[in-house]
N, C-alpha and C positions, 0 to 999 in steps of 0.2 A: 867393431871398434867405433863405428861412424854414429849404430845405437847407443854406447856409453859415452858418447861424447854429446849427443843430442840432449840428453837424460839428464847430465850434468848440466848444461847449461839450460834446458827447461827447468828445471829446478832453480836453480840460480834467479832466471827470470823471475817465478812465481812468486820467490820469499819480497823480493823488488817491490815487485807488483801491492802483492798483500801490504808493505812497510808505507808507501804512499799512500794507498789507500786507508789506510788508519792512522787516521789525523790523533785522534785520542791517544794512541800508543805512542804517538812520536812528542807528541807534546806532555803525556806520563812519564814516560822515560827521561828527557829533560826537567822535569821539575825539581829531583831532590838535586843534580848537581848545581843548576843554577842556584838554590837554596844556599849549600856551600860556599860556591863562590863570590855570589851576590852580599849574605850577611855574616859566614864566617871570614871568606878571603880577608874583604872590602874591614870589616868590623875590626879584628883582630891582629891587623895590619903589626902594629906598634906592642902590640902586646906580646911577641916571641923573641927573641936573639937565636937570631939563624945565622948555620956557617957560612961563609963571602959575604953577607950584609944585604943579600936578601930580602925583599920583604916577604910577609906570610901569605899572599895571593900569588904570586908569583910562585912558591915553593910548593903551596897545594894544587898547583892547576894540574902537572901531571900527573898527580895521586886525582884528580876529580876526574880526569879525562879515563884512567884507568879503569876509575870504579862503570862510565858509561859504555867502555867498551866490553868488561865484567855481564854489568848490569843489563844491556841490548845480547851478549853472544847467550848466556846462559835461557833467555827469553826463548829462543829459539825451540829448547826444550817443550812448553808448552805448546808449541807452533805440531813437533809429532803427536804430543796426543790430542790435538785437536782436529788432526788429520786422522787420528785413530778413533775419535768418538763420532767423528760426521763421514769416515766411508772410505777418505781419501786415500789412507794409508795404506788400506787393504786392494783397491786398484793399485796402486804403483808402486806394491810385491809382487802382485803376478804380471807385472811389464816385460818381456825379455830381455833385463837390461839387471846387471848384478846389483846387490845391494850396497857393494863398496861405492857403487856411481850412487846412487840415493843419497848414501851418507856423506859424499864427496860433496853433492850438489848443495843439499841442505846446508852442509859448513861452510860453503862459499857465500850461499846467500845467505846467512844470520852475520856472517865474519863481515861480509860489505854492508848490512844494513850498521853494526855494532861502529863500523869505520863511519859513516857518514855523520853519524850522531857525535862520534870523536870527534872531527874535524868540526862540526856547529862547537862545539865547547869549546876547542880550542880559539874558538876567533870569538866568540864571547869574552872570556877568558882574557883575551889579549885588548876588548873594548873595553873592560871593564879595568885595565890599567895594568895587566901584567905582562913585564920585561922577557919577551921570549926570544932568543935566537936559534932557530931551525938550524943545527949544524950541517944537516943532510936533509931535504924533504921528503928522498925515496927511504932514504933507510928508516924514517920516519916513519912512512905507510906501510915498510914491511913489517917493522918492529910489533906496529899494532893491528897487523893480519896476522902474527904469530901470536899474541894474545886473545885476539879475537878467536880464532880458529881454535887454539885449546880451551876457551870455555865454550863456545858452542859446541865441540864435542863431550865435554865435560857433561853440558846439560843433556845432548841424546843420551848420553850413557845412562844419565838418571832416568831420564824419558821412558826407555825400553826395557826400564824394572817394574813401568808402574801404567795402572790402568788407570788413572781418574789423576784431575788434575788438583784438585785439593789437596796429596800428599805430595804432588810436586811443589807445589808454591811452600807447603808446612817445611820442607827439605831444604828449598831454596831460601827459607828464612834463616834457617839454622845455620846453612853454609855461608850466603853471600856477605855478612853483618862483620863476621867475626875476620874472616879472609881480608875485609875492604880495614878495618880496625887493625891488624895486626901486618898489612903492606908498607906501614911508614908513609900512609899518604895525606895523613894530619901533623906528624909530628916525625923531627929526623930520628930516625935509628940509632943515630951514634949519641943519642942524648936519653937512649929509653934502658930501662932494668937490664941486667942481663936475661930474667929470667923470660923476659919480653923480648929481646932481641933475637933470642936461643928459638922462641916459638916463630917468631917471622920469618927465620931461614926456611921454614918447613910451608911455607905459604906461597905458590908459585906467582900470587899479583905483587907480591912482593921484588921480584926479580922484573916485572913488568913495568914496577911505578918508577922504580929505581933504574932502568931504563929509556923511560921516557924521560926522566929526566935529567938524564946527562943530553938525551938527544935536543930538548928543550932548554935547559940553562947551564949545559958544559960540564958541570960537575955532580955527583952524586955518592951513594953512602956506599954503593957497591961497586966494582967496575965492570962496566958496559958489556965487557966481553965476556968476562964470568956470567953475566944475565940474561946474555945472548945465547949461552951456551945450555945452561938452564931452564931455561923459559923452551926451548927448542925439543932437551929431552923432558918435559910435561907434554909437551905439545904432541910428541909421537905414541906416549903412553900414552895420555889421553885420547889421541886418534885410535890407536890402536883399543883401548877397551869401548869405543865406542861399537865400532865394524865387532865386535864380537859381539856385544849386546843385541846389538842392532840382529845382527844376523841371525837372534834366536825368538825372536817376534815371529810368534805365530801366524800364519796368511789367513 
């Protein structure tokens, strides 16, 4: 027990370790939100009628914050096969330690590097002039460890299909663009097509953005608890297809 617990949090450590140390990554990863926020937010302020009166930085900052905790957990993916093309991967399968703690450890550490880069946005976000009232701060952090946590495992799962990292990133194109577009985190839901509203129910950051932003500005297109509820079974599914993938990587 004392080995899966060490296992878990040496892992934990290392994703830490690796996320400081690359300054590049941390400042790539912030650039398209600040993008959003800085000349969509700021820019387009006056140009929507949103429901309570709102303005439209304010309304995207939890849709921005989603797409960076999205955008850091699925990262993560790369992070196995880059452990699988330099060595690493293949030592810490034959560890005595299961592969459910690998794959535990690894979700924690992309879930808390994904959370850290949240929380800079958020306080950007809020310098940059948008009205946020934190209803809860914990329920806050867990909301976005259960987003973070199903796309990191999200991206293993894709991870442990694929040997090269080129068809991950071509995967991750196709997934990430359309998911962040069809969560309502540019524009509200109850103001899109139906046949656009129909497609976002089937989009789990959908339930995430829409989440965070009741916890962020009180109210939202979906209610909290329904989101909570949802977002939780993705999150199990998704863990769950992770440990099975994972588990079929050859040593």
């Amino acid at each position: 027990m004392n080995n899966e617990v060490n296992a878990v949090f040496a892992l934990w450590k290392r994703e830490l370790i690796r996320f400081f140390r690359s300054k590049s990554r941390l400042v790539g990863s912030l650039a398209m939100p600040l993008f959003f926020l800085a000349i969509l937010g700021t820019g387009l302020n006056n140009a929507f009628a949103l429901p309570m009166g709102e303005n439209y930085l304010q309304f995207i900052a939890p849709g921005i914050i989603g797409m960076v905790l999205m955008f850091g957990s699925m990262f993560s993916g790369i992070i196995v096969l880059m452990d699988r093309q330099f060595g690493f991967l293949k030592e810490t399968l034959v560890a005595p330690v299961s592969r459910l703690s690998i794959v535990v450890g690894k979700a924690l550490g992309g879930a808390t590097t994904a959370i850290i880069q949240g929380i800079i946005i958020l306080v950007i976000a809020v310098l940059l002039g948008a009205e946020v009232q934190i209803l809860n701060f914990f329920v806050l952090i867990f909301f976005m460890l259960l987003i973070s946590v199903m796309f990191v495992s999200l991206g293993i799962a894709i991870a442990s299909m694929l040997d090269d990292m080129h068809g991950f990133q071509l995967i991750m194109n196709f997934l990430i663009m359309p998911l962040f577009f069809l969560s309502g985190a540019l524009f509200p839901l109850s103001s899109a097509p139906d046949l656009l509203r129909t497609a976002s129910m089937l989009d789990p950051l959908t339930y995430g953005v829409n989440g965070l932003r009741f916890l962020l500005t009180g109210h939202s297109d979906i209610d909290f608890t329904f989101c909570l509820i949802i977002l939780s079974a993705f999150t199990a599914v998704f863990i769950s297809l992770a440990i099975y993938l994972f588990n079929r990587i050859e040593e």
